[in-house]
PDB file with SEQRES, HELIX, SHEET and CRYST1 records, atoms N, CA, C and O in Angstrom:
SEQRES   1 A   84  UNK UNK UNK UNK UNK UNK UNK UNK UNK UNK UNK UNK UNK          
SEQRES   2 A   84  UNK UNK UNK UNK UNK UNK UNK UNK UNK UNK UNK UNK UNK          
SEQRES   3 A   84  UNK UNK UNK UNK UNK UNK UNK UNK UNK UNK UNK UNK UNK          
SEQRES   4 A   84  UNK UNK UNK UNK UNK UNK UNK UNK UNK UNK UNK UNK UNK          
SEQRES   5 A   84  UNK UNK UNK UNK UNK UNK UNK UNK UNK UNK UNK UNK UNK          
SEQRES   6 A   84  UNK UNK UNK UNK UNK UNK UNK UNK UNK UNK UNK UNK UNK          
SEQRES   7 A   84  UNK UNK UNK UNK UNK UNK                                      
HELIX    1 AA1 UNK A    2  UNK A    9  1                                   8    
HELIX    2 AA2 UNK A   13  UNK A   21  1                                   9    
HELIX    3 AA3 UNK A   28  UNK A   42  1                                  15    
HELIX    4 AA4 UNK A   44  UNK A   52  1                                   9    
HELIX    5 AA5 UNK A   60  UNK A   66  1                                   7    
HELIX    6 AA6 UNK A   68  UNK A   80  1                                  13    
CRYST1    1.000    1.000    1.000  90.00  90.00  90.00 P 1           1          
ATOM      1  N   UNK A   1     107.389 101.893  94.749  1.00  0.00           N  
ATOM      2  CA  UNK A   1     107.626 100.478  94.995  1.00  0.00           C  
ATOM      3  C   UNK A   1     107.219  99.649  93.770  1.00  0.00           C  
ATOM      4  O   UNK A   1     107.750  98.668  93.249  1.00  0.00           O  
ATOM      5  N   UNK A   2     106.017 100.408  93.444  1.00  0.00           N  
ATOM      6  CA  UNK A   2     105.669  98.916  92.148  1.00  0.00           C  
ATOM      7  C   UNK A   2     106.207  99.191  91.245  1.00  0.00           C  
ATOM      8  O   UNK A   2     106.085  98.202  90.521  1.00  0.00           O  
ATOM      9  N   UNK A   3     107.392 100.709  90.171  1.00  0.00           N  
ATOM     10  CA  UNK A   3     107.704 100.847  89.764  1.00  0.00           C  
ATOM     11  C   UNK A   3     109.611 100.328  89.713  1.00  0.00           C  
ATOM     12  O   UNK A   3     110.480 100.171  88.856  1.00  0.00           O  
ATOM     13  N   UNK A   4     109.498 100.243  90.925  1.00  0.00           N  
ATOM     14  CA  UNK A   4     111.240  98.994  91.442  1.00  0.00           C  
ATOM     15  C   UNK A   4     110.597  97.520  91.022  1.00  0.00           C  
ATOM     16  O   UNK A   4     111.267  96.737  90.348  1.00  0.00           O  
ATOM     17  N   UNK A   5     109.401  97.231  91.418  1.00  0.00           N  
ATOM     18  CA  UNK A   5     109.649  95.448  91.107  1.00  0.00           C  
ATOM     19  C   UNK A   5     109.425  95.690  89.624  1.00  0.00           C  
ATOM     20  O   UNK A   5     110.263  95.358  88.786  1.00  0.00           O  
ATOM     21  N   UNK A   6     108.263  96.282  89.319  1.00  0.00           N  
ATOM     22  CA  UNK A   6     108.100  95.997  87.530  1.00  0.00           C  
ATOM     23  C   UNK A   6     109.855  96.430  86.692  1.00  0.00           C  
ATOM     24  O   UNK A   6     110.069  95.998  85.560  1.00  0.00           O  
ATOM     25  N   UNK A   7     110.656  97.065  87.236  1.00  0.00           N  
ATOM     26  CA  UNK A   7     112.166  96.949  86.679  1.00  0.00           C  
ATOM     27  C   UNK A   7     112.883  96.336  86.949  1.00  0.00           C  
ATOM     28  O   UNK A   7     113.999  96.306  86.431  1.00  0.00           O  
ATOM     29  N   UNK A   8     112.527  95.689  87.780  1.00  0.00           N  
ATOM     30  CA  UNK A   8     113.007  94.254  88.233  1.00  0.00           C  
ATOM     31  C   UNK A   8     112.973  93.423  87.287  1.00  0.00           C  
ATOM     32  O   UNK A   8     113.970  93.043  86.674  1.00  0.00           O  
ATOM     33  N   UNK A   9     111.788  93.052  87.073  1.00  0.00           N  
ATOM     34  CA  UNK A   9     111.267  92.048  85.897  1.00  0.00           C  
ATOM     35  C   UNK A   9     111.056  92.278  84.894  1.00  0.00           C  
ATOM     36  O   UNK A   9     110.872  91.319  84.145  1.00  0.00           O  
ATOM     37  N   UNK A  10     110.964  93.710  84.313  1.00  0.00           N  
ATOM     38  CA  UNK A  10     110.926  93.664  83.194  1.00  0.00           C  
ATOM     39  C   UNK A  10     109.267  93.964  82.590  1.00  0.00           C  
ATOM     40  O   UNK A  10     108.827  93.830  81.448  1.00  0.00           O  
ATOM     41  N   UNK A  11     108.835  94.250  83.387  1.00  0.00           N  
ATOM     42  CA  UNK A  11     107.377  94.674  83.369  1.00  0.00           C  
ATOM     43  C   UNK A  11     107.143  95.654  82.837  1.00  0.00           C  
ATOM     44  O   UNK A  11     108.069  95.978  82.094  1.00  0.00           O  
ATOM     45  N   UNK A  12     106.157  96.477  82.838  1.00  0.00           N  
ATOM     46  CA  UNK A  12     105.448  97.335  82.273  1.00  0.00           C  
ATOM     47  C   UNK A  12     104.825  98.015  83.329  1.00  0.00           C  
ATOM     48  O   UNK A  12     104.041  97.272  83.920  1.00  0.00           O  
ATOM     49  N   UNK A  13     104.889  99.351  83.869  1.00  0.00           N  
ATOM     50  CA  UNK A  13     104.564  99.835  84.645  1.00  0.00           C  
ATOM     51  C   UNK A  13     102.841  99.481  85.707  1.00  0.00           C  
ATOM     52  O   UNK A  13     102.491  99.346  86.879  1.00  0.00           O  
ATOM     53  N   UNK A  14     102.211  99.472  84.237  1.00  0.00           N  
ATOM     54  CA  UNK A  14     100.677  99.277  84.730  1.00  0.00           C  
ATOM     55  C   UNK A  14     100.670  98.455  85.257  1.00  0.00           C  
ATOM     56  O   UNK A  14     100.264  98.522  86.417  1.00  0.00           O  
ATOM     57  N   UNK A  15     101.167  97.054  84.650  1.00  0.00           N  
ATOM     58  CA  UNK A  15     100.884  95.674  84.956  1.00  0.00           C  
ATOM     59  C   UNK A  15     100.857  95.286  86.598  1.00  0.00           C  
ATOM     60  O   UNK A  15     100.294  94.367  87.192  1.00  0.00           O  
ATOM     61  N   UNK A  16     101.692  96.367  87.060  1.00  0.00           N  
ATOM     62  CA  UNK A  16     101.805  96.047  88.904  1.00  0.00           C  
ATOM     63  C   UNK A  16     100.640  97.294  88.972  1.00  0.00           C  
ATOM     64  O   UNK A  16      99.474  96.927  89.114  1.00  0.00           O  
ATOM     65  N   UNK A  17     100.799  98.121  88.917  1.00  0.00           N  
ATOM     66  CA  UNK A  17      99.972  99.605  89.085  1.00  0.00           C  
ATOM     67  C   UNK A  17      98.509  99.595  89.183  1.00  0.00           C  
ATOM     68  O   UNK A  17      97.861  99.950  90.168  1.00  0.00           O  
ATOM     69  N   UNK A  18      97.955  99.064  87.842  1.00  0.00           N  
ATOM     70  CA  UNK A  18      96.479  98.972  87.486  1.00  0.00           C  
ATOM     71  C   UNK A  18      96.093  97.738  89.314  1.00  0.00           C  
ATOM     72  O   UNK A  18      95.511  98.126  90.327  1.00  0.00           O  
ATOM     73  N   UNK A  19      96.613  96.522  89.089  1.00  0.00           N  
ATOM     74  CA  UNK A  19      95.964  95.831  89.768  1.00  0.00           C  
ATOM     75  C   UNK A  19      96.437  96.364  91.018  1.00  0.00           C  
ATOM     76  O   UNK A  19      95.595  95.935  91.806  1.00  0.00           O  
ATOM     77  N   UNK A  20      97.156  96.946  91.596  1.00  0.00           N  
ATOM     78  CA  UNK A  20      97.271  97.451  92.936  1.00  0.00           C  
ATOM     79  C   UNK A  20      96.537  98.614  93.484  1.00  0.00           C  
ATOM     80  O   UNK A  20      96.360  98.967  94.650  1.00  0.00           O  
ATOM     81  N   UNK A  21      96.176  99.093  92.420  1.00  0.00           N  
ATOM     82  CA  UNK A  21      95.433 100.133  92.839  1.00  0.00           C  
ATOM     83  C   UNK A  21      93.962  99.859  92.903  1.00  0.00           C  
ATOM     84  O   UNK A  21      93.158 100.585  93.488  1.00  0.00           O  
ATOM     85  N   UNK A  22      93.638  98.634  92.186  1.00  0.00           N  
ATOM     86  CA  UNK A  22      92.112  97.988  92.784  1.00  0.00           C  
ATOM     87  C   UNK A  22      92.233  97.295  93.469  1.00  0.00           C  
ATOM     88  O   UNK A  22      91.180  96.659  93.528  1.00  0.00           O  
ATOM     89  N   UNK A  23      93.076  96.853  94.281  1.00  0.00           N  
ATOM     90  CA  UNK A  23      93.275  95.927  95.318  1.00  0.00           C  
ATOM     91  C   UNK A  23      93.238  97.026  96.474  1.00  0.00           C  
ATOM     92  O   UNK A  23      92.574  96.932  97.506  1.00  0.00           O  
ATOM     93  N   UNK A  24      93.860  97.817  96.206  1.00  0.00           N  
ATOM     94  CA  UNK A  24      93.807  99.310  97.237  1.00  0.00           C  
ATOM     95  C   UNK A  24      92.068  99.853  97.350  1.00  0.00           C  
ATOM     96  O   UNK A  24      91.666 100.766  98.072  1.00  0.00           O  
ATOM     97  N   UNK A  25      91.497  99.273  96.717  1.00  0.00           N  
ATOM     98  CA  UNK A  25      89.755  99.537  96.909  1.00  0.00           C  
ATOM     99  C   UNK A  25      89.549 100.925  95.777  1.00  0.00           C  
ATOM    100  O   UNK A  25      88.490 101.546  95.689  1.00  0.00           O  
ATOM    101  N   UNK A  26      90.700 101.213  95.027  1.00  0.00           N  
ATOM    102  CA  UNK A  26      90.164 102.592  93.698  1.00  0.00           C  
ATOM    103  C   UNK A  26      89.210 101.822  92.507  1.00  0.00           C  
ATOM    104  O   UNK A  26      89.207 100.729  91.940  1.00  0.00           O  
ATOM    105  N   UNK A  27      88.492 102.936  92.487  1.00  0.00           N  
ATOM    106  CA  UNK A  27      87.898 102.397  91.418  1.00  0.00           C  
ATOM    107  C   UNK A  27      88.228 101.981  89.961  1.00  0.00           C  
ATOM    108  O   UNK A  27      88.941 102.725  89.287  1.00  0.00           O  
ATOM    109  N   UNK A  28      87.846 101.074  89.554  1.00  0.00           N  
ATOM    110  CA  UNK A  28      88.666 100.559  88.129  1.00  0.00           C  
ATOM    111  C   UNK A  28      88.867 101.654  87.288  1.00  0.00           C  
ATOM    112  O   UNK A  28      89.984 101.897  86.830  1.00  0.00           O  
ATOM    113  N   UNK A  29      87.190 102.823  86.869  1.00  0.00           N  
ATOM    114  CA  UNK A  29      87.613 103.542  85.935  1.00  0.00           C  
ATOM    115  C   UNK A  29      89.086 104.107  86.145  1.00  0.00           C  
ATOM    116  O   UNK A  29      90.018 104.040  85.344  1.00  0.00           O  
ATOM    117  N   UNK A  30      89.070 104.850  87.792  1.00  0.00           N  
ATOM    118  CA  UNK A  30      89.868 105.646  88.077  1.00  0.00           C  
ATOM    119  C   UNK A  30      91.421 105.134  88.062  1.00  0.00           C  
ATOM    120  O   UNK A  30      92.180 105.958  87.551  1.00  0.00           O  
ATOM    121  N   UNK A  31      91.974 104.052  88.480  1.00  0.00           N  
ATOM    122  CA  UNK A  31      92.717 102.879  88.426  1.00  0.00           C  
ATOM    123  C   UNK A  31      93.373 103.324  86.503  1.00  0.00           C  
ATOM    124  O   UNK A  31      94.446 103.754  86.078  1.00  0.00           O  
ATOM    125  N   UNK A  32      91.944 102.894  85.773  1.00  0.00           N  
ATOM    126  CA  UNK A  32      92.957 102.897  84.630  1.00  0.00           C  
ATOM    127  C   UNK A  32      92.835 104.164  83.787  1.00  0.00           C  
ATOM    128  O   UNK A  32      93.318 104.142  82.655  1.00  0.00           O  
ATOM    129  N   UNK A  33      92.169 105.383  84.285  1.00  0.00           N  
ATOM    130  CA  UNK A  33      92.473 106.706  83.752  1.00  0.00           C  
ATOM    131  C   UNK A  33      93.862 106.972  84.652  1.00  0.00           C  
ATOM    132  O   UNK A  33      94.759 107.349  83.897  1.00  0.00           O  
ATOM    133  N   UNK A  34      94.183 106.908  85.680  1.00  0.00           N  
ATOM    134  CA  UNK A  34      95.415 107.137  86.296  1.00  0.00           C  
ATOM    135  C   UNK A  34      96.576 106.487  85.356  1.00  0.00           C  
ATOM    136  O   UNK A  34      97.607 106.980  84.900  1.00  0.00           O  
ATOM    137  N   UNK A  35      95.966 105.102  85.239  1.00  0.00           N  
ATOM    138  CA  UNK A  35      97.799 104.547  84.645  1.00  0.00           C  
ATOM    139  C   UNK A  35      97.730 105.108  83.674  1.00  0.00           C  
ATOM    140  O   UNK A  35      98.720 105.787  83.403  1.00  0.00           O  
ATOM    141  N   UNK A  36      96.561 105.119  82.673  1.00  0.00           N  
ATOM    142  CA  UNK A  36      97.192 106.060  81.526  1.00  0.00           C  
ATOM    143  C   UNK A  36      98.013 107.776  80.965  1.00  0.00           C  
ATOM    144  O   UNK A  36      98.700 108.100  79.996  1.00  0.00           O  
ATOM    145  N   UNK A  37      97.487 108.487  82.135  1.00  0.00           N  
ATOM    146  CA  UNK A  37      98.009 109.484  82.785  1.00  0.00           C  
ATOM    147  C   UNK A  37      99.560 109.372  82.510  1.00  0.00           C  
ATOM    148  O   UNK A  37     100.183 110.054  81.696  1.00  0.00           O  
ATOM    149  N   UNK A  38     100.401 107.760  83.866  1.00  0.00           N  
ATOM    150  CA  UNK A  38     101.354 107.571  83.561  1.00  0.00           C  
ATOM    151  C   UNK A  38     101.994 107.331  82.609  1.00  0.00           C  
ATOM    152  O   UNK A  38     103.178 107.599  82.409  1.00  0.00           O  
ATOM    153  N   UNK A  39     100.918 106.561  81.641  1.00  0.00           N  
ATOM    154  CA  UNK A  39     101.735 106.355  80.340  1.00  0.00           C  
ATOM    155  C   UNK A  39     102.101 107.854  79.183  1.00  0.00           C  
ATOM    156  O   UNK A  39     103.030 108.118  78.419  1.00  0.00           O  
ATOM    157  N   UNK A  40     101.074 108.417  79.502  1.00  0.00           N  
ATOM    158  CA  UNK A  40     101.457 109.755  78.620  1.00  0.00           C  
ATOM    159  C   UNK A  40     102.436 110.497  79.509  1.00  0.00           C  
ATOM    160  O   UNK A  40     102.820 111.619  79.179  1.00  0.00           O  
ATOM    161  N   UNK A  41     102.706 110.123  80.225  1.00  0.00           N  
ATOM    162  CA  UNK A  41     104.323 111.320  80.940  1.00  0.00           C  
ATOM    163  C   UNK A  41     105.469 110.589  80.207  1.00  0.00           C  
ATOM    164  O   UNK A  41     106.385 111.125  79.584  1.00  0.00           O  
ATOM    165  N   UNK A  42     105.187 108.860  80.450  1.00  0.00           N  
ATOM    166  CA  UNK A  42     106.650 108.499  80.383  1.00  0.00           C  
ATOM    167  C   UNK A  42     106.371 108.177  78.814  1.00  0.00           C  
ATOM    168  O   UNK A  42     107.201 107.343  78.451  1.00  0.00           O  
ATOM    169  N   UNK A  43     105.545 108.523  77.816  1.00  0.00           N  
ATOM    170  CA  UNK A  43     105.846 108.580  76.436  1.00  0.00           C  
ATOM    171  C   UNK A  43     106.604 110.041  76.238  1.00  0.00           C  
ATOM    172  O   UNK A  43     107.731 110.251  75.790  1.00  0.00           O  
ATOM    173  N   UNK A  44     105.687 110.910  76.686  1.00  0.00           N  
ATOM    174  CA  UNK A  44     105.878 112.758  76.197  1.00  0.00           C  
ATOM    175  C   UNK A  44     107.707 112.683  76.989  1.00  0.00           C  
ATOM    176  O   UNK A  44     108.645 113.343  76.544  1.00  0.00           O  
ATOM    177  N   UNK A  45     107.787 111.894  77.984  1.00  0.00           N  
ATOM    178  CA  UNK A  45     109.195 112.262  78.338  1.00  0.00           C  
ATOM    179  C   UNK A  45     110.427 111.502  77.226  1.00  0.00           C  
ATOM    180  O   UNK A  45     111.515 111.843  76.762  1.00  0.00           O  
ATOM    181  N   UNK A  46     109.910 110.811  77.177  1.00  0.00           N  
ATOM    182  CA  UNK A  46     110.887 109.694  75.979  1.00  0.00           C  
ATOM    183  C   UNK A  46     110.851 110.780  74.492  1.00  0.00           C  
ATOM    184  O   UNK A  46     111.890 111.163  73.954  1.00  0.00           O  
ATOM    185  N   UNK A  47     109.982 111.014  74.184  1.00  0.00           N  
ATOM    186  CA  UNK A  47     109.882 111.352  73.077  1.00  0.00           C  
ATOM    187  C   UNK A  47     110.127 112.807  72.731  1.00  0.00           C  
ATOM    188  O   UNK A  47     110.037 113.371  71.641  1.00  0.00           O  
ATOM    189  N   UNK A  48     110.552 113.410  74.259  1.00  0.00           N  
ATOM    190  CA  UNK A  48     111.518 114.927  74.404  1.00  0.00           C  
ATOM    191  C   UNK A  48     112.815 114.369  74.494  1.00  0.00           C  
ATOM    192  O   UNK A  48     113.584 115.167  73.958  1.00  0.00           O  
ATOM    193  N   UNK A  49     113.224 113.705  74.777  1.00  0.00           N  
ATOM    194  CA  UNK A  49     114.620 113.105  75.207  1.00  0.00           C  
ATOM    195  C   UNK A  49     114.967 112.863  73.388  1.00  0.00           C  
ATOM    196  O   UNK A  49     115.908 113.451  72.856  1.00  0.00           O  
ATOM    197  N   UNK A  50     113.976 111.850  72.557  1.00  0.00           N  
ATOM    198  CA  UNK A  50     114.786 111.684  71.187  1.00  0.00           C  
ATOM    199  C   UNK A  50     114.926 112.806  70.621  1.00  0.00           C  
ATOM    200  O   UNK A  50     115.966 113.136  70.052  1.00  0.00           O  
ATOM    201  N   UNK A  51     113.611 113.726  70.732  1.00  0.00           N  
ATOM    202  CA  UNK A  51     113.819 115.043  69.601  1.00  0.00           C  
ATOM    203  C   UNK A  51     115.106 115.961  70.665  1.00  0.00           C  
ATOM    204  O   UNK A  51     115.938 116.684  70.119  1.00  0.00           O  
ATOM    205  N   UNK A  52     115.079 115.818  71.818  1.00  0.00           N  
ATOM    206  CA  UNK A  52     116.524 117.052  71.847  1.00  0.00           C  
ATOM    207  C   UNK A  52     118.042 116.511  71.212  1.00  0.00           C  
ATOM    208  O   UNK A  52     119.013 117.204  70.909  1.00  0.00           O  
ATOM    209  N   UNK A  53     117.871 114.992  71.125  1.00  0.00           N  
ATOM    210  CA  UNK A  53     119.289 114.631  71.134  1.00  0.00           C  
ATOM    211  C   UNK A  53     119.311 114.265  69.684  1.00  0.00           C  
ATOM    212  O   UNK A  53     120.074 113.446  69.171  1.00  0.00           O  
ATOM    213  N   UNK A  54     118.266 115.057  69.003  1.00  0.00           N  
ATOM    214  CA  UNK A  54     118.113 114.526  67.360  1.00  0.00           C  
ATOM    215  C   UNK A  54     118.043 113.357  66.727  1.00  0.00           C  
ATOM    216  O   UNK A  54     118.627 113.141  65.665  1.00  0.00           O  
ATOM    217  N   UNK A  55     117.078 112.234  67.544  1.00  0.00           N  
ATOM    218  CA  UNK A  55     117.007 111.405  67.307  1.00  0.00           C  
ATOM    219  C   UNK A  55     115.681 110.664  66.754  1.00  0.00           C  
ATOM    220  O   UNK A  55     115.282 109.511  66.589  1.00  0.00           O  
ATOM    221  N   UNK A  56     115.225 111.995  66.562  1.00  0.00           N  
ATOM    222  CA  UNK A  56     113.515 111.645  66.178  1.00  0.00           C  
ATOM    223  C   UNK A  56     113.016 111.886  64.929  1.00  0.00           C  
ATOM    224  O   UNK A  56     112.946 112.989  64.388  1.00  0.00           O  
ATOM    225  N   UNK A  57     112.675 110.843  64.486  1.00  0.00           N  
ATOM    226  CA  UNK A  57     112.250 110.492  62.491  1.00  0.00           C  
ATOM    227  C   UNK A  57     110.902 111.062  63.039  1.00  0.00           C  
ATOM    228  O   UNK A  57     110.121 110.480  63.792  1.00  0.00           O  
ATOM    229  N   UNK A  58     110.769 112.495  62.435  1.00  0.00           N  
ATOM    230  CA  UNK A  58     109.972 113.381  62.252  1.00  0.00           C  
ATOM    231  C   UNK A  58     108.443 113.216  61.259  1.00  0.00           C  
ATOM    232  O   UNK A  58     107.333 113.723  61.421  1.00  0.00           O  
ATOM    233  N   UNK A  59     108.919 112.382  60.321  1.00  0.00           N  
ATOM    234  CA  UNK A  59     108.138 111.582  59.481  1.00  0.00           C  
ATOM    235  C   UNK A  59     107.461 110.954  59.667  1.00  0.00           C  
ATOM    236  O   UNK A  59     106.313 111.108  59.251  1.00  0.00           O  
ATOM    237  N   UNK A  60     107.984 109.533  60.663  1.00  0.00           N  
ATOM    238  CA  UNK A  60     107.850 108.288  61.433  1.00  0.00           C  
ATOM    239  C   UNK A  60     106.609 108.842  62.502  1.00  0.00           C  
ATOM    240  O   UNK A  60     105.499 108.333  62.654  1.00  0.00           O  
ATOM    241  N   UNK A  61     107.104 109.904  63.102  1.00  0.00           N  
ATOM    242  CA  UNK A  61     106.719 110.339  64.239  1.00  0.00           C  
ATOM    243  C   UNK A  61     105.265 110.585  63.749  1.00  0.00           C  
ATOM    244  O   UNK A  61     104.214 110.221  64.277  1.00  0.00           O  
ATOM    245  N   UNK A  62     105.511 111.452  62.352  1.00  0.00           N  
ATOM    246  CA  UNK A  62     103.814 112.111  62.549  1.00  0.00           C  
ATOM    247  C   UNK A  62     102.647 110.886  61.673  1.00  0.00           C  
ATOM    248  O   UNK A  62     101.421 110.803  61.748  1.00  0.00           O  
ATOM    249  N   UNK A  63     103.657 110.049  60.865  1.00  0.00           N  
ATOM    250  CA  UNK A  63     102.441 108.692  60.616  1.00  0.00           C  
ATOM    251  C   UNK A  63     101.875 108.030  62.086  1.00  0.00           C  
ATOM    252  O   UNK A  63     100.681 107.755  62.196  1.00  0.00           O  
ATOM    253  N   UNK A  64     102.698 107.832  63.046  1.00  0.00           N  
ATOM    254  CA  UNK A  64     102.527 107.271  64.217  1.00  0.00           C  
ATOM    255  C   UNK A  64     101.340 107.639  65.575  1.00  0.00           C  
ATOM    256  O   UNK A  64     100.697 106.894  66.315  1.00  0.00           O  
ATOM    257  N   UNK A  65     101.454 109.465  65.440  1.00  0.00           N  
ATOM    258  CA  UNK A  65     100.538 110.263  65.926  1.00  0.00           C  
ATOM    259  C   UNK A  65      99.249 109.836  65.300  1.00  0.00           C  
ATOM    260  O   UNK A  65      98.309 109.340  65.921  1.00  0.00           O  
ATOM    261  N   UNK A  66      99.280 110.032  64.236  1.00  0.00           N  
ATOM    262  CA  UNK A  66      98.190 110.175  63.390  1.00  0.00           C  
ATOM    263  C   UNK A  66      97.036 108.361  63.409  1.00  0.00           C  
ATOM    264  O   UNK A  66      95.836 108.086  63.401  1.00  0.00           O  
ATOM    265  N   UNK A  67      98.350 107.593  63.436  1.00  0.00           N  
ATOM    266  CA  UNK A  67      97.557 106.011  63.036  1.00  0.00           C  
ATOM    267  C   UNK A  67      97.066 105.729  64.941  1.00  0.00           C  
ATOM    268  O   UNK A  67      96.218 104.957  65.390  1.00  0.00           O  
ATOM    269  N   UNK A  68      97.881 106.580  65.599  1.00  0.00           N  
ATOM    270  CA  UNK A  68      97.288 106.051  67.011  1.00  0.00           C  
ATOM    271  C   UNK A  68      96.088 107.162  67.132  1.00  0.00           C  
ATOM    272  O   UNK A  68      94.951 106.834  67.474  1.00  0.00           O  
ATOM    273  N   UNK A  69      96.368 108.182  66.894  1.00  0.00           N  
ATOM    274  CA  UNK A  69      94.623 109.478  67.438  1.00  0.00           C  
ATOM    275  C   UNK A  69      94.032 108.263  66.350  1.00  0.00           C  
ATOM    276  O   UNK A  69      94.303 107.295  67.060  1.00  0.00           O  
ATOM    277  N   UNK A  70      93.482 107.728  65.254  1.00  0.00           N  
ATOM    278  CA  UNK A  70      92.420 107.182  64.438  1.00  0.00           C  
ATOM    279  C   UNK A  70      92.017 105.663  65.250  1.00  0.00           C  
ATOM    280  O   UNK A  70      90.871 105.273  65.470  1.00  0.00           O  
ATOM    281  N   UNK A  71      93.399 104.890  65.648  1.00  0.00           N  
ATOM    282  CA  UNK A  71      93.160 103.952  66.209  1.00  0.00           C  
ATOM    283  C   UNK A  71      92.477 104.312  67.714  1.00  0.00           C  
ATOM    284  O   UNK A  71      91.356 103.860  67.943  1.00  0.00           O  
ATOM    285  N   UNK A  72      92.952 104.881  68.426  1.00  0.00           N  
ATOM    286  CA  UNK A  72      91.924 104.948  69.722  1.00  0.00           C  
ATOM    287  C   UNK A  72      90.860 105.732  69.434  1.00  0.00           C  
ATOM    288  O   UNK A  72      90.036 105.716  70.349  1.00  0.00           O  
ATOM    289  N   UNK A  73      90.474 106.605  68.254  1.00  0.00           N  
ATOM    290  CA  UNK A  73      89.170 106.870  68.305  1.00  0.00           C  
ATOM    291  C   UNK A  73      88.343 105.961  67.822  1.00  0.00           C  
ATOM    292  O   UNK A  73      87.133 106.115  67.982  1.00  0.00           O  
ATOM    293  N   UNK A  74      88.820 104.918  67.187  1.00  0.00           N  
ATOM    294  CA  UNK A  74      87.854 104.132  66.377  1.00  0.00           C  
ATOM    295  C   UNK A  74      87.530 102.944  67.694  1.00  0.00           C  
ATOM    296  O   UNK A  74      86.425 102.429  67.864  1.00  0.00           O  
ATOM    297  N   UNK A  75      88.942 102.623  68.676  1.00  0.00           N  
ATOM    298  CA  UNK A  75      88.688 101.964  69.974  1.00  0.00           C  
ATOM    299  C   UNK A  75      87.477 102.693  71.150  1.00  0.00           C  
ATOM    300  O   UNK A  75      86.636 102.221  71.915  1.00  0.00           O  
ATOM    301  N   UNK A  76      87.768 103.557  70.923  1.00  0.00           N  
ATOM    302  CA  UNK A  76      86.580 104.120  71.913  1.00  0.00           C  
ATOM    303  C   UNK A  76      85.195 104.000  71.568  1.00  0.00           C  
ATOM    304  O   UNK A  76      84.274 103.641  72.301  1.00  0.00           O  
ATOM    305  N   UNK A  77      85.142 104.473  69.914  1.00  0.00           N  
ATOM    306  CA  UNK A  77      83.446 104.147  69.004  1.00  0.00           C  
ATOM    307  C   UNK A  77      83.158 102.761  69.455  1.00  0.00           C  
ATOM    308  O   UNK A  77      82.076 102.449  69.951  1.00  0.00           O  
ATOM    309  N   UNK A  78      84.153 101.925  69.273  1.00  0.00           N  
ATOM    310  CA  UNK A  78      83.481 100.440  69.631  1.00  0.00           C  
ATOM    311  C   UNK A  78      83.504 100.065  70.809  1.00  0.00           C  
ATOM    312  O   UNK A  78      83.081  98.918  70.955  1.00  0.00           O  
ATOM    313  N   UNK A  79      83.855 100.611  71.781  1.00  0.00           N  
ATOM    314  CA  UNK A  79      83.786 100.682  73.336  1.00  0.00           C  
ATOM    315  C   UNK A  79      82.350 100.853  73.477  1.00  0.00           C  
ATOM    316  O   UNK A  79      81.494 100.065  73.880  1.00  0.00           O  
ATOM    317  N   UNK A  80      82.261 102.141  73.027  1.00  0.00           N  
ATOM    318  CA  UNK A  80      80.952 102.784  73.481  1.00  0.00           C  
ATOM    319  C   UNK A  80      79.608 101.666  73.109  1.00  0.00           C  
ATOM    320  O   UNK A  80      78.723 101.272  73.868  1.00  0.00           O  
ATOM    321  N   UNK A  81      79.845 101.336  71.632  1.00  0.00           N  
ATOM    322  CA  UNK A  81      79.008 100.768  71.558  1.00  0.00           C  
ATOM    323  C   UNK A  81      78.635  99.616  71.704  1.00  0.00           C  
ATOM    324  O   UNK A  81      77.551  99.227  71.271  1.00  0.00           O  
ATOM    325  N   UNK A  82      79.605  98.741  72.446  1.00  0.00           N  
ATOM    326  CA  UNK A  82      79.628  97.894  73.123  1.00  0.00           C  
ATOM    327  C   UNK A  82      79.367  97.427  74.416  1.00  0.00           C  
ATOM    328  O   UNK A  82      79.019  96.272  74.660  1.00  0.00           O  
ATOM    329  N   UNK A  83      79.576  98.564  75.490  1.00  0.00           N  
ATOM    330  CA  UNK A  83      78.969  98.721  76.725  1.00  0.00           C  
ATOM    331  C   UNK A  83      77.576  99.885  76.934  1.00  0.00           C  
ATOM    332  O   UNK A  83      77.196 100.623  77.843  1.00  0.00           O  
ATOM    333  N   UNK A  84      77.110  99.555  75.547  1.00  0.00           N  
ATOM    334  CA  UNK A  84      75.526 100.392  75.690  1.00  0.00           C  
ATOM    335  C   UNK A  84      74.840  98.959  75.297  1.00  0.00           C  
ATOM    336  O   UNK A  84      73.616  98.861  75.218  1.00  0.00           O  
TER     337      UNK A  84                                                      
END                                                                             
């Protein structure tokens, strides 16, 4: 259901997801380790779909891997040390 209205509008999956599922009484961590879950299916699925149909800058791809693993590790260092 929340994946019909957010295509409705044009949303972003979480954006209905995250808050419904704490409104459903889940816990936040759990809430947003779940949506992210979702987000790595519907990336890993997108991004099998370009490389079978040869549509994937291989190049592009591995600067992109690389600047996001540095960027969320450096997001998490300052997480951490921010909620200590």
């Amino acid at each position: 259901l929340a994946g019909c209205v957010a295509g409705l509008f044009g949303l972003g999956g979480g954006i209905v997801k995250g808050p419904l599922m704490i409104a459903m009484g889940i816990n936040p961590s759990v809430a947003s380790a779940t949506s992210a879950v979702m987000i790595l299916f519907t990336s890993f699925t997108a991004t099998t779909s370009f490389a079978v149909f040869g549509l994937l800058d291989y190049n592009y791809a591995v600067i992109c891997v690389t600047l996001g693993f540095f960027a969320t590790l450096m997001g998490q260092l300052i997480m951490e040390r921010l909620v200590e």
